[in-house]
C-alpha positions as CSV (number, residue, x, y, z in Angstrom):
1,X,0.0,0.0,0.0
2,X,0.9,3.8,-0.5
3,X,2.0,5.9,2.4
4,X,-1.5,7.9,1.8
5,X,-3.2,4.1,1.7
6,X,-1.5,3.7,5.0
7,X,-2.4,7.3,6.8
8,X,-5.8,6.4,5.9
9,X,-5.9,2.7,7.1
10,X,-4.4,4.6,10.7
11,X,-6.9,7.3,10.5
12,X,-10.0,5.1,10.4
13,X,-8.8,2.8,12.7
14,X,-11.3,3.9,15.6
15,X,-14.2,3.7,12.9
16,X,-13.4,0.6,11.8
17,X,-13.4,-0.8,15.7
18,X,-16.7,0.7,16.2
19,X,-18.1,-1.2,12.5
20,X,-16.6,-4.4,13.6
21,X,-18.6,-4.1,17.2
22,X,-15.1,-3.6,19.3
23,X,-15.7,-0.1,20.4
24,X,-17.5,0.8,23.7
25,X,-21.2,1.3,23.0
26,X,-21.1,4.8,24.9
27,X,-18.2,5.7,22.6
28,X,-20.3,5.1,19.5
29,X,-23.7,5.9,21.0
30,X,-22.9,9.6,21.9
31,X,-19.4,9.6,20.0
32,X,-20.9,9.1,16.6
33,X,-24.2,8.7,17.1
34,X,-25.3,12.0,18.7
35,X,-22.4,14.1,18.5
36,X,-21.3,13.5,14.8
37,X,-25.0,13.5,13.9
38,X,-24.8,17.2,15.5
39,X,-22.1,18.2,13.2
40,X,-23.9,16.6,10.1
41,X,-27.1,18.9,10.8
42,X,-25.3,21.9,11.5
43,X,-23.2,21.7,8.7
44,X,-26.8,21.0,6.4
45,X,-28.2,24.0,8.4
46,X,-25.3,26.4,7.4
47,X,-25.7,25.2,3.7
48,X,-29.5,25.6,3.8
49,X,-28.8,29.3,5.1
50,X,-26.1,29.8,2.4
51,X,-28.4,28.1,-0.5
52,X,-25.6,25.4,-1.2
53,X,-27.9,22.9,-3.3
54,X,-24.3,21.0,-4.1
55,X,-23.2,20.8,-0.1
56,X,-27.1,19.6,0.8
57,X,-27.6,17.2,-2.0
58,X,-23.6,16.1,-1.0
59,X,-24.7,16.4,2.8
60,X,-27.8,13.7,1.8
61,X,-25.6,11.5,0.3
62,X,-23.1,11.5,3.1
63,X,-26.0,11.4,6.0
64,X,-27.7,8.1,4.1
65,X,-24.4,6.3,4.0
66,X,-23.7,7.5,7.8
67,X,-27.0,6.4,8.9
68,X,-26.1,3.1,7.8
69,X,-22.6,2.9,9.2
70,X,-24.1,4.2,12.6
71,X,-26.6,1.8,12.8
72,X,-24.6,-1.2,12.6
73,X,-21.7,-0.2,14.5
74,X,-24.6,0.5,17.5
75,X,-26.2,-3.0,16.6
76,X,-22.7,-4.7,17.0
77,X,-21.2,-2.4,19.9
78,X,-24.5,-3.4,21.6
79,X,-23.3,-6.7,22.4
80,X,-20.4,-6.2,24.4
81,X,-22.1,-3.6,26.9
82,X,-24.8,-4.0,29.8
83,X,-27.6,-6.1,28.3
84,X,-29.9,-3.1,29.4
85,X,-28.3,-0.4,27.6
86,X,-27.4,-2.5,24.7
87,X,-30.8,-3.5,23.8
88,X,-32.1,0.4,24.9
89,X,-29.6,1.9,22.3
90,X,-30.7,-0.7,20.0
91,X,-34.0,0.5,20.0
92,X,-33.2,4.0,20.0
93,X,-30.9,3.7,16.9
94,X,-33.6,1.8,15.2
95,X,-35.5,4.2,16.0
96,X,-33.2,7.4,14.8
97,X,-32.7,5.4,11.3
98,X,-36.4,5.5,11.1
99,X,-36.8,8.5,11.1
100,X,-33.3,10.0,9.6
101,X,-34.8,8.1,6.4
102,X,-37.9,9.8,6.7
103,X,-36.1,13.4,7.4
104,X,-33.8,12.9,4.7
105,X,-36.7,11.7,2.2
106,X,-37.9,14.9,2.2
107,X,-35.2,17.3,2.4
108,X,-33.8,15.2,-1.4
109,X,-37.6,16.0,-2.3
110,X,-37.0,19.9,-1.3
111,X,-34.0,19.8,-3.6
112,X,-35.8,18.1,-6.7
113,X,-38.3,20.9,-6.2
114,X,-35.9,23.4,-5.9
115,X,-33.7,22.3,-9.2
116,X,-36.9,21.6,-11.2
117,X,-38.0,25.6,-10.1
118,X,-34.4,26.5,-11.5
């Protein structure tokens, strides 16, 4: 592998751990879960406010592929924790997915809208 290859192997490392289930769940939970999730909708807001249809449509992209991630590395951190926390943020996750789908159904609808009006 390349030296960049490498970096990038290093850099990933803890989400890697947290995909393969060997991260704590309250690590991931609030780590990833709420915190990065923050970020993501901040980052959406600020676009929205700026009129970025190219960093919202990249934004939905990026939020579908993370709400995937997220939910499995929950699902498999889930195991190695508490058998009442694991199964709560289990449910909660599920949960979340549900309705990040839903949220981010609509705001690609907004955008079709919004490129169709020119």
């Amino acid at each position: 592998m390349s030296w960049i290859a490498d970096f990038v192997f290093l850099f990933l490392a803890p989400e890697r751990r947290a995909w393969r289930g060997k991260a704590p769940l309250g690590n991931v939970f609030w780590g990833y879960g709420v915190g990065l999730s923050l970020v993501i909708a901040g980052l959406y807001a600020i676009a929205m406010y700026q009129e970025r249809l190219d960093v919202q449509q990249g934004l939905i992209l990026f939020s579908a592929a993370y709400t995937v991630w997220i939910v499995v590395a929950i699902w498999r951190s889930a195991v190695n924790s508490d058998p009442f926390w694991g199964t709560l943020a289990r449910w909660l996750t599920v949960t979340w997915a549900l309705n990040a789908s839903l949220v981010l159904i609509s705001l690609q609808l907004e955008l079709v809208f919004r490129y169709a009006r020119g």
